[in-house]
N, C-alpha and C positions, 0 to 999 in steps of 0.2 A: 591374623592378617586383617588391615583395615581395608576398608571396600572404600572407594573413591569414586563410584558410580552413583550419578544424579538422575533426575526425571525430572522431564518437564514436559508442556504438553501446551503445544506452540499451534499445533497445526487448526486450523479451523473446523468443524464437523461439517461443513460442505465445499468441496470443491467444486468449482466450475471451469468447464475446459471446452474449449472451440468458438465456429465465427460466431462472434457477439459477446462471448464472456467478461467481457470488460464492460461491457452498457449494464447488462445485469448484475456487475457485481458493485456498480457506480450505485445503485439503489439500495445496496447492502451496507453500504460502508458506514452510513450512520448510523445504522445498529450494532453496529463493531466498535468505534472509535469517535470521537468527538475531535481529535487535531490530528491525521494524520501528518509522519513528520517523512521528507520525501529526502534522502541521502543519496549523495554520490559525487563525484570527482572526474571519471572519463568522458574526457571531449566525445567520445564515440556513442556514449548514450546519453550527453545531452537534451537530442532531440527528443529524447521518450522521457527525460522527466521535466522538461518542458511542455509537453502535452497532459502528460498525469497533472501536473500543476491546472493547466487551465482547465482542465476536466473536472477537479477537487475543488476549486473555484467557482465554477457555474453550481455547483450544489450548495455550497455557500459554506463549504468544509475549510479550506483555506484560506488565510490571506497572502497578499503578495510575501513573497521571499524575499530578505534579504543578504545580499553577499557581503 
């Protein structure tokens, strides 16, 4: 029988959770990644990756988007 089970190891070794965890993980991300790429399509979370954008932007991770 062939075994069709992979591994992969996605998850970060720190997670951060509660109020403020997004300011602190803002100072993290350029040790993670040099171009965050920011996906999505629902009108309903527009507004959150509108703000990820301008927040990826003031650290100087992003540039503008285009559609």
């Amino acid at each position: 029988m062939v075994s069709s089970i992979s591994t992969q190891a996605i998850a970060p070794a720190t997670l951060l959770r509660g109020q403020g965890a997004w300011g602190e993980a803002l100072t993290r991300l350029p040790q993670l990644c040099q171009r965050p790429f920011l996906l999505g399509r629902s009108i309903s979370t527009q507004p959150l990756r509108d703000q990820l954008c301008i927040d990826l932007e003031s650290l100087g991770q992003i540039g503008r988007a285009h559609v």
